[in-house]
C-alpha positions as CSV (number, residue, x, y, z in Angstrom):
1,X,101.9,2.4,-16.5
2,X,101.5,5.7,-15.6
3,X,99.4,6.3,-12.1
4,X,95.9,8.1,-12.6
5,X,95.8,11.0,-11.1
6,X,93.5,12.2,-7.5
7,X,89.8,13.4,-8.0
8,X,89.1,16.4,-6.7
9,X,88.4,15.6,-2.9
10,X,85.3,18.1,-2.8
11,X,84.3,14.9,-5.7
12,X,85.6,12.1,-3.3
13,X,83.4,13.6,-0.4
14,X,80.4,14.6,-2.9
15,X,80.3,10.9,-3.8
16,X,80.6,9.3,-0.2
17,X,77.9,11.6,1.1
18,X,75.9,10.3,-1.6
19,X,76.0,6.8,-1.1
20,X,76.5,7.0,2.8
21,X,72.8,5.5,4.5
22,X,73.9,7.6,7.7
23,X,76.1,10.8,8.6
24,X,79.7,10.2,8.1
25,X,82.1,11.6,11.0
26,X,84.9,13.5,10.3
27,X,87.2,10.5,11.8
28,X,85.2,8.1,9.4
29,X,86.5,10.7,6.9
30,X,90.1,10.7,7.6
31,X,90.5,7.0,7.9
32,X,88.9,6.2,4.4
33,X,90.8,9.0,2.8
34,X,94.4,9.1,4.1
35,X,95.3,10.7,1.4
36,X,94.1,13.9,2.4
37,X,94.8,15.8,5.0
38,X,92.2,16.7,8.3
39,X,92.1,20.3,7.4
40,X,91.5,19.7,3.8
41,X,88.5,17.5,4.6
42,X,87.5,19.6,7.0
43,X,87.4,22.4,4.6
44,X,86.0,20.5,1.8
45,X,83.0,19.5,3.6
46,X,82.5,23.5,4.4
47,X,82.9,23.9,0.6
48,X,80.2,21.6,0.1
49,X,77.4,22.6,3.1
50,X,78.0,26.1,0.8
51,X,77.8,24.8,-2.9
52,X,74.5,22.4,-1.6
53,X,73.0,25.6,0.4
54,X,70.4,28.0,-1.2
55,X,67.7,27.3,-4.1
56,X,69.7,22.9,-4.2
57,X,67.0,20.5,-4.0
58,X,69.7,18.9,-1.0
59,X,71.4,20.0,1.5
60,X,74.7,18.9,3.7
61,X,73.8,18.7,7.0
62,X,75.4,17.8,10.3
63,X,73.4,15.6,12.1
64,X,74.1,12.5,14.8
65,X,77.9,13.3,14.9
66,X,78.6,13.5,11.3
67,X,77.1,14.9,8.0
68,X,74.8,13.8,5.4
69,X,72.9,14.6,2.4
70,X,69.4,15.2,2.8
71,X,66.2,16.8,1.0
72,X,64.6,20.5,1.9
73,X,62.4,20.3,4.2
74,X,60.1,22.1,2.3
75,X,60.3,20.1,-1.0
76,X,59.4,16.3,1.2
77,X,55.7,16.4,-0.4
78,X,57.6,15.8,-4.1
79,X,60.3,13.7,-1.9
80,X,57.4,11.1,-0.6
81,X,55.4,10.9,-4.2
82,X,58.3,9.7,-5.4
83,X,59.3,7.2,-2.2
84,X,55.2,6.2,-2.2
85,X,55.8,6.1,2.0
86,X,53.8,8.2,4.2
87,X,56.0,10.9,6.3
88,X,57.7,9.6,9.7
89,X,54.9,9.7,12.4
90,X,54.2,9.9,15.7
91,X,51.3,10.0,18.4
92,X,51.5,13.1,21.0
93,X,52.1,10.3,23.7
94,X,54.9,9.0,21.6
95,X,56.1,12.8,21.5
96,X,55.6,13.4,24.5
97,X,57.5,10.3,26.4
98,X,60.2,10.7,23.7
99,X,61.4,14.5,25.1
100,X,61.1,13.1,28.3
101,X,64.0,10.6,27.8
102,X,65.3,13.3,25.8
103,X,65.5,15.8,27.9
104,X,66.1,14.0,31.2
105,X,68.2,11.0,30.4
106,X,68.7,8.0,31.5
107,X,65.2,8.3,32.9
108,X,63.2,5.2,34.2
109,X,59.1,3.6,33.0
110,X,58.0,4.7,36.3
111,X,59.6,8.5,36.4
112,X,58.3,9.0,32.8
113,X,54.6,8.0,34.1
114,X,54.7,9.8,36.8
115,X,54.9,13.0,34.9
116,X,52.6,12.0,32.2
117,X,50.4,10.2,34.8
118,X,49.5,7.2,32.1
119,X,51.3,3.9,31.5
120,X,54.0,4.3,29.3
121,X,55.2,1.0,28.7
122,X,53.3,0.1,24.6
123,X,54.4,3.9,24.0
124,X,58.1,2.9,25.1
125,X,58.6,-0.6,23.7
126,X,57.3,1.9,20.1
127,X,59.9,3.4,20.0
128,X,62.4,1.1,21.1
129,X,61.3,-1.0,18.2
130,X,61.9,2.2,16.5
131,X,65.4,2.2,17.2
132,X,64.7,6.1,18.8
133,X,65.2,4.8,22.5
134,X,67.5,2.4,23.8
135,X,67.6,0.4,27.3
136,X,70.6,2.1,28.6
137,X,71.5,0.0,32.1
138,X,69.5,-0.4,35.1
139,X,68.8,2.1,37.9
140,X,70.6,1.7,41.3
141,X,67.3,1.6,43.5
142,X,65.4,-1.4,44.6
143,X,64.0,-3.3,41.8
144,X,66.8,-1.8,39.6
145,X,64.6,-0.7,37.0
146,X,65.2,-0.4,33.2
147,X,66.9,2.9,32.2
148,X,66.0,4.6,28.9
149,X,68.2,7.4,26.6
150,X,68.0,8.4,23.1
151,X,69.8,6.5,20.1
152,X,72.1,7.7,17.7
153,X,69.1,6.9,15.4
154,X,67.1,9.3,17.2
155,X,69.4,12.1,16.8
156,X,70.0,11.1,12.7
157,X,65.9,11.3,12.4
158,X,65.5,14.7,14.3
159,X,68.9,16.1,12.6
160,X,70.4,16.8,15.7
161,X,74.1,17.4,15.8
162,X,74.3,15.9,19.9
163,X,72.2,16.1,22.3
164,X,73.6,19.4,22.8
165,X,71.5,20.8,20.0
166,X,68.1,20.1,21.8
167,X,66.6,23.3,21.7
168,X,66.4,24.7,25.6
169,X,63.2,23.9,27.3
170,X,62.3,27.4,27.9
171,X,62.0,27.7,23.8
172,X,59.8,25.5,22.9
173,X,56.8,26.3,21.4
174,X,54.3,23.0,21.2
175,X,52.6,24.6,18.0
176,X,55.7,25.4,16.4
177,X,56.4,21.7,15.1
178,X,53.5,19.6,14.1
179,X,53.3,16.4,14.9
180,X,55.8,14.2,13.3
181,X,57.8,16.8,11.5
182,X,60.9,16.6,11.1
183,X,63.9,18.8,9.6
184,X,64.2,16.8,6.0
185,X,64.7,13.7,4.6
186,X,68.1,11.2,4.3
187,X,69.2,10.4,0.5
188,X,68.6,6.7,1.5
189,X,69.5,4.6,-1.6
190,X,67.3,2.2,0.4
191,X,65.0,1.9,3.5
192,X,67.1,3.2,6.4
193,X,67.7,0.8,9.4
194,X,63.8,-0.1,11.1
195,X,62.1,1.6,8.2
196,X,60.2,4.3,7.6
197,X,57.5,4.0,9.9
């Protein structure tokens, strides 16, 4: 019996980033296709963020450590009619105690309400329930209190390469993101992990 022959591994990686629910990592890559060489999947997948740029209805992106497929931004109206779910969401305090942790990781309940001066802690278990924060140890100060950093999650939602890619504080713009927006939407097969909401 005579042995098929390999797909195209541009194919092999066009099919895995379709069916993948969350950004595959280049070492995710390697270890499910040992057939291939780093470099070539490494090139492939620059192959592909080309072929998906310009007028596609999808894109690859890197986000969260790895890359996916998701929608335009600009084409999530048509996106949503389809899905019949309203657009991720959240309140300016939810915003707001989110780029704190963001931005000044691990940070504590009390140190995030002392900046915003309100209680944080319904705003906090949110998005914890979420899966966009995560308890990440406890302080080293009387009481030890409950640390709080970002998620991978987080990072996956906001398209976010690391943390790294945070834009600096100095450029931000609070009217240059409405509420809620975010960079495009995930070719979820399904709902992702904690839902849409």
């Amino acid at each position: 019996m005579a042995t098929q022959p390999l797909p195209s591994l541009d194919a092999v990686l066009d099919a895995l980033f379709f069916v993948a629910e969350r950004p595959l990592a280049l070492a995710e890559l390697v270890r499910i296709l040992p057939e291939f060489p780093p470099a070539e999947i490494r090139a492939a997948i620059g192959r592909l963020e080309a072929k998906y740029g310009g007028e596609s209805g999808v894109r690859l992106r890197e986000a969260a450590g790895g890359w996916r497929l998701e929608t335009r931004a600009d084409l999530k109206d048509w996106v949503l009619r389809l899905k019949r779910v309203t657009p991720f969401r959240l309140s300016r305090a939810a915003l707001e105690t989110m780029a704190l942790v963001a931005y000044r990781q691990p940070i504590t309940r009390a140190e995030i309400e002392e900046i915003r001066g309100v209680d944080s802690s319904a705003t906090l278990r949110l998005l914890l329930d979420r899966k966009l924060l995560r308890v990440a140890g406890r302080k080293e100060v009387p009481g030890r209190p409950i640390l709080y950093a970002t998620t991978r999650h987080f990072l996956e939602i906001f398209g976010l390469k690391d943390l790294a890619a945070l834009p600096a504080l100095a450029d931000l713009d609070q009217e240059a993101v409405p509420d809620g927006e975010q960079p495009g939407l995930p070719l979820f097969r399904q709902e992702p992990p904690g839902g849409w909401d």
